[in-house]
C-alpha positions as CSV (number, residue, x, y, z in Angstrom):
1,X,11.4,-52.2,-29.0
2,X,12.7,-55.6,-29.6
3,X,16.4,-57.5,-28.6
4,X,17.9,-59.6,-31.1
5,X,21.1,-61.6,-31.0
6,X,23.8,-61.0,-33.5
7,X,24.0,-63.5,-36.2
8,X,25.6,-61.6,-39.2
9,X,28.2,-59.3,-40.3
10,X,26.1,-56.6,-40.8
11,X,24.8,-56.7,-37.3
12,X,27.9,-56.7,-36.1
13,X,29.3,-53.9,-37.6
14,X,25.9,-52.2,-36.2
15,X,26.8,-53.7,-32.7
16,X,30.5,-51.8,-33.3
17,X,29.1,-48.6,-34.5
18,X,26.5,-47.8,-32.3
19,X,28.9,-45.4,-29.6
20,X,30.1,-43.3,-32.6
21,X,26.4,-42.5,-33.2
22,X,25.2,-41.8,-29.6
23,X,28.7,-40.2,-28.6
24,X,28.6,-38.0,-31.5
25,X,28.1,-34.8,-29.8
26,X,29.6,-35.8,-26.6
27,X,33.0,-33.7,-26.2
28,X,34.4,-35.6,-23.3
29,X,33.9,-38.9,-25.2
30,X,37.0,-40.0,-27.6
31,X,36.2,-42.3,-30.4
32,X,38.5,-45.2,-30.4
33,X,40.0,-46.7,-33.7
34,X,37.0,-48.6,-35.4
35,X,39.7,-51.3,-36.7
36,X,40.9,-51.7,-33.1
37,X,37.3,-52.5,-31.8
38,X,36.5,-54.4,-34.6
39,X,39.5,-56.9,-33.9
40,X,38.1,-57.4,-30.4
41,X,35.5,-59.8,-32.1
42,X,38.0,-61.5,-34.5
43,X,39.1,-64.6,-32.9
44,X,42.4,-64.3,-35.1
45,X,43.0,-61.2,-33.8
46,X,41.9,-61.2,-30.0
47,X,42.9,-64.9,-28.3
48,X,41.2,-64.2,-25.1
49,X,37.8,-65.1,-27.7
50,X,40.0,-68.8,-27.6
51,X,38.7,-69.5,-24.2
52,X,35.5,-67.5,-24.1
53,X,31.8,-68.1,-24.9
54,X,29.4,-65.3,-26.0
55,X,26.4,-64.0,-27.2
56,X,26.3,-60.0,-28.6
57,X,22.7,-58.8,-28.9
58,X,21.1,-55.2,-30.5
59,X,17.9,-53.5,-29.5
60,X,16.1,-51.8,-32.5
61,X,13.6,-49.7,-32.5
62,X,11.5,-48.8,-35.4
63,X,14.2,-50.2,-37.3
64,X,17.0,-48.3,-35.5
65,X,19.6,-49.9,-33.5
66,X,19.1,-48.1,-30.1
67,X,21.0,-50.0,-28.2
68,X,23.3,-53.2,-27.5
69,X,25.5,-55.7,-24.8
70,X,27.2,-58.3,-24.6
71,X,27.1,-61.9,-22.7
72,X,29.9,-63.7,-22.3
73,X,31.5,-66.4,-20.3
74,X,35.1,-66.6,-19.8
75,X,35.9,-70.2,-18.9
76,X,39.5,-69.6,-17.7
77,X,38.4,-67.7,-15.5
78,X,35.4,-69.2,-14.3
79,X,37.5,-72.6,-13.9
80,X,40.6,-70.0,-11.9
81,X,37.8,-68.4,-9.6
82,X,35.8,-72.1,-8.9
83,X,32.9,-69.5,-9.1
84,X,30.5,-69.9,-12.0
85,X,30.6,-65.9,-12.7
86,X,29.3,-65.0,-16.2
87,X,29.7,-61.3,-17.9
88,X,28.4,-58.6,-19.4
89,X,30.1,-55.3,-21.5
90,X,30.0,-53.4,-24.0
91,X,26.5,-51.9,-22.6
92,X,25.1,-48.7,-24.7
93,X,21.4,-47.6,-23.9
94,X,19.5,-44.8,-24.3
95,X,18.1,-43.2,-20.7
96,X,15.1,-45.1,-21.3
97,X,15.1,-48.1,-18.1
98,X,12.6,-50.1,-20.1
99,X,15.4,-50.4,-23.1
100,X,17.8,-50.7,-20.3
101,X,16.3,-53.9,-18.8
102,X,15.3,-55.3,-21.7
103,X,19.1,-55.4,-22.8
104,X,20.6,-57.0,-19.4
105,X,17.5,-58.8,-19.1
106,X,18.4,-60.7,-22.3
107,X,22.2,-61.3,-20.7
108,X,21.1,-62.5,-17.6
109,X,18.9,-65.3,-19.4
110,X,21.6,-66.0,-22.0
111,X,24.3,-66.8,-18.7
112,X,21.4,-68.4,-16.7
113,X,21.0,-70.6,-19.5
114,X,24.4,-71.7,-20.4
115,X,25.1,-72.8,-16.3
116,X,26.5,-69.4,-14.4
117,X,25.2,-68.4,-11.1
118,X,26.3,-64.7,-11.0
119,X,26.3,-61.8,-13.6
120,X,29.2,-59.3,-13.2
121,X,30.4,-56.3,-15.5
122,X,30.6,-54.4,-16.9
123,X,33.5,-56.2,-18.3
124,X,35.5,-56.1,-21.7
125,X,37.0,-58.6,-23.8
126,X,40.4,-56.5,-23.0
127,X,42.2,-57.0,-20.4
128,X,41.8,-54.5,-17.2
129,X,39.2,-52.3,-19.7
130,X,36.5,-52.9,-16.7
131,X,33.9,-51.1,-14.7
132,X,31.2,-47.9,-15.0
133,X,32.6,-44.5,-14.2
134,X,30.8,-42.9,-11.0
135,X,33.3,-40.8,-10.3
136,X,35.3,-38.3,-12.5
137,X,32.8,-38.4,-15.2
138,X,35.2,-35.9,-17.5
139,X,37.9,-34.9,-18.7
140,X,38.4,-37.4,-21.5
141,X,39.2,-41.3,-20.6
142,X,42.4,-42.1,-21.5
143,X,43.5,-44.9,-23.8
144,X,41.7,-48.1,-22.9
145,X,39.3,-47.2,-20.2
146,X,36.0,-46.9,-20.1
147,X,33.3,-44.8,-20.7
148,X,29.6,-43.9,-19.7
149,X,27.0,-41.6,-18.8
150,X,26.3,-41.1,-15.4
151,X,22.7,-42.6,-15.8
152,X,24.1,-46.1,-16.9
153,X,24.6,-46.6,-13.6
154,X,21.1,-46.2,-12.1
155,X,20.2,-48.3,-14.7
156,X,22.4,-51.2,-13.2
157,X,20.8,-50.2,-9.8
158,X,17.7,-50.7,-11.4
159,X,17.9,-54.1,-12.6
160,X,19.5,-55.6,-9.2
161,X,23.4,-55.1,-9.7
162,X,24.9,-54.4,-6.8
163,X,28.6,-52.9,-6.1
164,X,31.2,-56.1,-5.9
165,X,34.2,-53.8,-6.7
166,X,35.0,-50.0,-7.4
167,X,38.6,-49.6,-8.6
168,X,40.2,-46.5,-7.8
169,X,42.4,-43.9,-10.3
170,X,44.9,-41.4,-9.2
171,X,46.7,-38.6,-11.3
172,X,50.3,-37.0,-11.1
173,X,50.4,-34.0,-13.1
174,X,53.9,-32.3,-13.3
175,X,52.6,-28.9,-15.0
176,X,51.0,-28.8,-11.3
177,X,54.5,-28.7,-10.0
178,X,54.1,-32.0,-8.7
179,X,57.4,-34.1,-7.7
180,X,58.2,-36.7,-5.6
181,X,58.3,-36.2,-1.4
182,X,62.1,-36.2,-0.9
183,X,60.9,-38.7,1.8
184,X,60.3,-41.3,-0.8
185,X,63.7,-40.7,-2.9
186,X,65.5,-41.0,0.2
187,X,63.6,-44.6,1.1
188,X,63.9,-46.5,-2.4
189,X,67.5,-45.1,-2.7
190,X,67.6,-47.3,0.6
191,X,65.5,-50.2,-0.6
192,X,67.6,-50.1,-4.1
193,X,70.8,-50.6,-1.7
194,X,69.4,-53.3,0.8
195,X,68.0,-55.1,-2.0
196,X,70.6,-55.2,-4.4
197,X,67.7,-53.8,-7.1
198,X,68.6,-52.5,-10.4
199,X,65.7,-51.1,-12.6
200,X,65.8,-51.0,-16.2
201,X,64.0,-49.8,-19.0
202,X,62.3,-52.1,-21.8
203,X,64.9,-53.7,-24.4
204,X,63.6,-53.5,-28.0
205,X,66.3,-55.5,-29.0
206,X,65.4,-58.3,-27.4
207,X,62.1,-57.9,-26.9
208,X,60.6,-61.5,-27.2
209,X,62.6,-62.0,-24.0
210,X,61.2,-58.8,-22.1
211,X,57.8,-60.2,-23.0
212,X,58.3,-63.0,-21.7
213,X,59.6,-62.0,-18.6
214,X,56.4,-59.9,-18.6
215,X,54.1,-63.1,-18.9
216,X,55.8,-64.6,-15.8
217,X,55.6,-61.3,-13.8
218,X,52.4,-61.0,-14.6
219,X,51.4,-64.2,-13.8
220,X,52.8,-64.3,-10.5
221,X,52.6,-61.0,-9.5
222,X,49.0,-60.7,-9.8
223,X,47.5,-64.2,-9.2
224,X,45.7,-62.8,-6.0
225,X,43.7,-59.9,-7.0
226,X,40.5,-59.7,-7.4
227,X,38.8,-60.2,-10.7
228,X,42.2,-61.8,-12.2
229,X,42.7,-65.0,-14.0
230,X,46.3,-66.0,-16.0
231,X,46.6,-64.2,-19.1
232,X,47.9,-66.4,-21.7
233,X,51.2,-66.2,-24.1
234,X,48.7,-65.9,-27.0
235,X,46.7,-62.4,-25.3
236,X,49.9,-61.3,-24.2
237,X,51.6,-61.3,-27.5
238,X,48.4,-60.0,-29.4
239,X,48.3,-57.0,-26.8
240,X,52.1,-56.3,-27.4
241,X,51.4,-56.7,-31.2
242,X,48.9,-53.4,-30.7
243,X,50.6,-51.5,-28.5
244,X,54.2,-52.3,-29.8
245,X,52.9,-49.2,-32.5
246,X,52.7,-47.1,-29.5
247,X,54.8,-47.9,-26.5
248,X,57.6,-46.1,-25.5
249,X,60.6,-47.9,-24.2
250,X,61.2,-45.3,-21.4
251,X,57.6,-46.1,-20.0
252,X,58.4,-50.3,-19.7
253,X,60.3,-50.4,-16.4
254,X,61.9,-53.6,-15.3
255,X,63.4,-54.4,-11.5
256,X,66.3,-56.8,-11.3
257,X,68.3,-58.5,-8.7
258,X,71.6,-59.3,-8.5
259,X,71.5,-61.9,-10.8
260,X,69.3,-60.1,-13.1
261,X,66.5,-61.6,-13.0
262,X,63.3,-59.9,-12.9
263,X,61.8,-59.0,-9.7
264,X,58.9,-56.6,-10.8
265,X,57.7,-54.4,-13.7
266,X,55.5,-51.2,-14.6
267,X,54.4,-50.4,-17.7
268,X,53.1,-46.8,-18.6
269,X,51.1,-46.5,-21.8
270,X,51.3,-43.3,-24.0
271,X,47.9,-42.1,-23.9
272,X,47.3,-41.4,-27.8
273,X,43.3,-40.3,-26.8
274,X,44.8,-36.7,-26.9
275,X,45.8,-37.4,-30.4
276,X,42.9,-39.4,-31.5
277,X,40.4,-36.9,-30.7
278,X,38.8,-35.2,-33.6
279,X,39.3,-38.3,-36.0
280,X,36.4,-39.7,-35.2
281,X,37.7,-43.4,-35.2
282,X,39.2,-43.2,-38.7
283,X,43.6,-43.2,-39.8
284,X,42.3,-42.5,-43.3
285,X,43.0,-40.1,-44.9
286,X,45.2,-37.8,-42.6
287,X,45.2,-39.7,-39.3
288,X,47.8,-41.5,-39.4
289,X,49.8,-38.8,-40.2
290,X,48.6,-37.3,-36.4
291,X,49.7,-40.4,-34.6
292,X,53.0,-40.8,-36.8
293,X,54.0,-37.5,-35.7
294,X,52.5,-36.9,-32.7
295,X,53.0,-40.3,-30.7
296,X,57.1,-40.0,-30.1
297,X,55.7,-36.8,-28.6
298,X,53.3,-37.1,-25.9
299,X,53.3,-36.4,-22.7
300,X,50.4,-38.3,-21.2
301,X,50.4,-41.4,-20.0
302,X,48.4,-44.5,-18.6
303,X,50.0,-46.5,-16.0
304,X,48.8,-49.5,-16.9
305,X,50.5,-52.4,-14.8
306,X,52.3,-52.4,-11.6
307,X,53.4,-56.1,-10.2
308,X,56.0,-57.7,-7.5
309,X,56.7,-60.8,-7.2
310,X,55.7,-62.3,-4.0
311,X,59.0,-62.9,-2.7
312,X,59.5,-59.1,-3.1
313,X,56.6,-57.9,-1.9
314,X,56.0,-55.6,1.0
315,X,59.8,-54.3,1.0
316,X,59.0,-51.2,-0.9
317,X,60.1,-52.4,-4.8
318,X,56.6,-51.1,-5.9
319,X,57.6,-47.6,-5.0
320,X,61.6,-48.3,-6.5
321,X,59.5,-48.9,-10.0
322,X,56.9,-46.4,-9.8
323,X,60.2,-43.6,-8.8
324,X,62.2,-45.0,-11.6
325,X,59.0,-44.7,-13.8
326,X,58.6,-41.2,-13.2
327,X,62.5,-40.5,-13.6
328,X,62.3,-41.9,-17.0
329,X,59.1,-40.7,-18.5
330,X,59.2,-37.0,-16.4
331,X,58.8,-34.4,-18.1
332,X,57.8,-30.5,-17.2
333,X,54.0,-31.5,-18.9
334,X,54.3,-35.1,-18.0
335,X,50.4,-36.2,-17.0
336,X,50.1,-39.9,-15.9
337,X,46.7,-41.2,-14.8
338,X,47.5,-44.2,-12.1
339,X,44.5,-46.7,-13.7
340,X,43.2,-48.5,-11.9
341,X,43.8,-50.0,-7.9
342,X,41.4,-52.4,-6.3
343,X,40.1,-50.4,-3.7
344,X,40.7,-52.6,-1.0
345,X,44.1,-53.1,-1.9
346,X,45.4,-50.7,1.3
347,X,48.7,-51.2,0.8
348,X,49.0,-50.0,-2.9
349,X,46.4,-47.1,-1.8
350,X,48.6,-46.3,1.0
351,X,51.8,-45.9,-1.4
352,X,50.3,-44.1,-4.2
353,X,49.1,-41.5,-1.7
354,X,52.4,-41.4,0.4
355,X,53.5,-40.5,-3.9
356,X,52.0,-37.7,-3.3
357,X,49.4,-38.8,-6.7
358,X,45.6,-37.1,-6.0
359,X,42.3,-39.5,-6.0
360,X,41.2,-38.7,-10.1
361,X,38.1,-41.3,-11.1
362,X,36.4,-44.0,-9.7
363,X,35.0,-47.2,-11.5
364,X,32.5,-49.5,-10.2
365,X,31.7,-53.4,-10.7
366,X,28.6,-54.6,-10.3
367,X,27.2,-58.1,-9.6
368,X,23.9,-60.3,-9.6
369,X,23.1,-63.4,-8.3
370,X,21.0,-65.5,-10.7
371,X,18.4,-67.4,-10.0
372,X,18.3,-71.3,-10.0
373,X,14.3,-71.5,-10.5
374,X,12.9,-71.9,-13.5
375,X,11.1,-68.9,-13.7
């Protein structure tokens, strides 16, 4: 076995393919779209690559790609944190440890060699597409999450990566007869009133001013939790350019004072998985024709992004956005997977629960300190 580092197109495309060979029989895994994966290393495509630094590498085995990761140093992050943190994604191995530490083995050297101090992941080069599942192995991920065998993770163990994070996923499933706790109506309908808080539903119309709006949010609403950094106008933009094919209006929920300006936001993605299952990656030649038809249609959803401005927060708006959410996305098969919460954020936790929403998945973050000798 041997570890090279990607230099061509041809590796790369080897690098891309390698899950939809060693997933092949796997029935809870869902292939994503090939061309979606393959823009995540096009710098035209993916502008978080702008401000980042890294290294993809293969290992090959009798002349068989066998496995592969990435190293990669995201320097607006690293200069947000003022923690020299490098990272490492995209992980595939087969149960073999040796193949295993060979692969993070060449990460840690390539981020100990270009200056970082700690290796976390694993981490993606999409935004909130982190973590190892070690909890809630099946059913099927939904639409940008990830996915692993259980035995990745001893492999981590292995190699001296040690917890740092585990992010937590709940589900509401209304073919379970699950509704809201009357409790809860009756509290936003008082925090709506107290507030002066209208909530509205994504404007298509003007939709270069909801994103925006969605940039600021964002960007204040999320500046303390762990693991973020600012997201900039350019990833923002690229991410609505993918999911603009996709989204549904109804699951984009604005808050709004008075004045209407925006207070808070939630955005619930369709989760077109269900419908991407079977085509094995490919829209040619009748896939297309699935999502076309079958998108304006589903029922399942990620819930993708909850955030409150700071000024808002802590006076229950969080709730007022996931209720209004619900109320304009329910339906009597509506399925929305709450992905992901930082498990020490208590007071989220403590809401989602008080929703009534049941503990789903779990996703752990690992991290390594790396060594400053020259050995």
């Amino acid at each position: 076995m041997n570890v090279f580092p990607v230099t061509t197109k041809n590796e790369l495309q080897k690098f891309i393919n390698l899950p939809y060979y060693l997933y092949k029989d796997d029935p809870v895994w869902i292939p994503p779209l090939r061309d979606e994966i393959a823009g995540q290393f096009n710098s035209v495509r993916n502008p978080f690559l702008d401000h980042c630094r890294y290294q993809l590498f293969l290992l090959v085995e009798n002349g068989e790609t066998i496995g592969r990761i990435a190293a990669f140093i995201d320097d607006l992050a690293v200069d947000f944190w003022h923690e020299k943190v490098g990272l490492f994604g995209y992980f595939e191995s087969p149960a073999d440890e040796k193949a295993a530490e060979m692969l993070m083995e060449s990460a840690y050297i390539w981020l100990k060699t270009n200056g970082m101090q700690k290796m976390r992941g694993p981490w993606s080069f999409v935004s909130q597409e982190w973590g190892s599942v070690i909890e809630g192995y099946s059913p099927s991920p939904v639409v940008m999450s990830p996915y692993n065998p259980p035995y990745y993770n001893s492999h981590y163990e292995s190699f001296g990566l040690r917890k740092v994070k585990d992010l937590l996923v709940y589900q509401i499933d209304s073919s379970q007869n699950y509704q809201i706790p009357e409790r809860i109506l009756t509290m936003t309908e008082k925090i709506r009133n107290r507030y002066a808080i209208n909530t509205r539903i994504l404007n298509m119309k003007n939709l270069d001013q909801d994103v925006e709006k969605i940039i600021a949010l964002s960007n204040a609403s999320l500046i303390k939790n762990w693991g973020y950094s600012p997201v900039t106008d350019a990833e923002v933009r690229a991410m609505v350019k993918d999911l603009k094919q996709i989204i549904q209006p109804k699951g984009v929920i604005f808050a709004e004072d008075q004045q209407g300006n925006a207070v808070g936001f939630a955005i619930a993605i369709p989760d077109i998985n269900v419908l991407l299952k079977g085509l094995n990656g490919r829209l040619l030649p009748f896939g297309w024709l699935k999502l076309l038809h079958g998108i304006p249609r589903l029922t399942q959803y990620r819930m993708f992004a909850l955030g409150v401005i700071p000024a808002y927060q802590g006076k229950g708006i969080d709730s007022l956005l996931y209720r209004a959410l619900y109320d304009s996305i329910y339906s009597q098969d509506m399925k929305m997977e709450i992905n992901y919460v930082l498990e020490d954020n208590d007071p989220m936790n403590n809401a989602i629960i008080k929703l009534g929403a049941k503990p789903y998945r779990r996703y752990r973050v690992y991290q390594r300190d790396i060594s400053t000798s020259n050995d």
